[in-house]
C-alpha positions in Angstrom: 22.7 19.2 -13.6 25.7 21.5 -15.0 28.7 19.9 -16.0 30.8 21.6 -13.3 29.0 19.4 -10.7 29.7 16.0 -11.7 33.4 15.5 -10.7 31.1 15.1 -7.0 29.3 12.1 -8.0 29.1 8.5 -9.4 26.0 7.4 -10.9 23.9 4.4 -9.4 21.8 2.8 -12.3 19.5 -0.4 -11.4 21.4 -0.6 -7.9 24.7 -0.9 -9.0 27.4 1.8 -8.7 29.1 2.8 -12.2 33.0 3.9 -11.0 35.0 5.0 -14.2 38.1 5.4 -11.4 39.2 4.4 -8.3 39.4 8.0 -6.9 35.3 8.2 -7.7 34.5 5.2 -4.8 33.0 6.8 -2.2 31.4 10.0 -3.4 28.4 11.3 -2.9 25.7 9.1 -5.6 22.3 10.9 -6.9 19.4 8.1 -6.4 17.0 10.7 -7.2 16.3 14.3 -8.9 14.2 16.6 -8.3 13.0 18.4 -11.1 10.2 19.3 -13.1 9.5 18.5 -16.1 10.2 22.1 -17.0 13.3 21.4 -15.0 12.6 23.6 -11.9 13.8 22.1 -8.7 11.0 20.2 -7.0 12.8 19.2 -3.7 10.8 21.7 -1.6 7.9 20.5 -2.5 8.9 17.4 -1.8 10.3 17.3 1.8 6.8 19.9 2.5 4.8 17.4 0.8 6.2 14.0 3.1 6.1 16.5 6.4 1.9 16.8 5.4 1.5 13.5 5.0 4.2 11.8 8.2 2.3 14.1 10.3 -1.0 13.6 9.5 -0.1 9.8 9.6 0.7 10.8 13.3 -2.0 12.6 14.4 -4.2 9.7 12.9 -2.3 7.1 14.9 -2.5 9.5 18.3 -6.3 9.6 17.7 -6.7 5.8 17.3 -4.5 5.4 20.2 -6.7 8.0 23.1 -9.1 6.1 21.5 -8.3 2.5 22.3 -6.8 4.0 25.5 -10.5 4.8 26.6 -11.8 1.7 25.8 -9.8 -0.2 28.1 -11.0 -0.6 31.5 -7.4 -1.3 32.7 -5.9 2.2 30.7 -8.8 4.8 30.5 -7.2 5.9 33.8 -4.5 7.3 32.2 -6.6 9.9 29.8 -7.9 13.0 31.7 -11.2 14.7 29.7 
């Protein structure tokens, strides 16, 4: 991170705020980079990376759940095939 950044942050280390000044409480505190170890910015790749996986958690879950839907005598009803 360049220099002319950091008057917009306080640094959190082991869950406890490090304030040098009472005019730093409140500002905005990185809990995580995302770079690279060739120090390219990663955060892309991130966020596209959780999207894959929350959705595919969802379409799991969805599938589970038409599933047990059809099962039960009292809720197959509800799914049209």
């Amino acid at each position: 991170m360049d220099n002319k950044h950091t008057e917009d942050y306080v640094l959190v280390l082991e869950g406890r705020t490090e304030v040098q000044n009472a005019s730093e409480v409140g500002k905005l505190s990185i809990i995580s980079e995302f770079l690279n170890e060739d120090g390219s910015d990663s955060l892309s790749e991130t966020i596209e990376a959780n999207y894959k996986r929350v959705k595919q958690e969802i379409l799991s879950l969805v599938e589970s759940e038409i599933e047990r839907i059809k099962n039960d005598a009292k809720l197959k009803h509800l799914i049209k095939e």
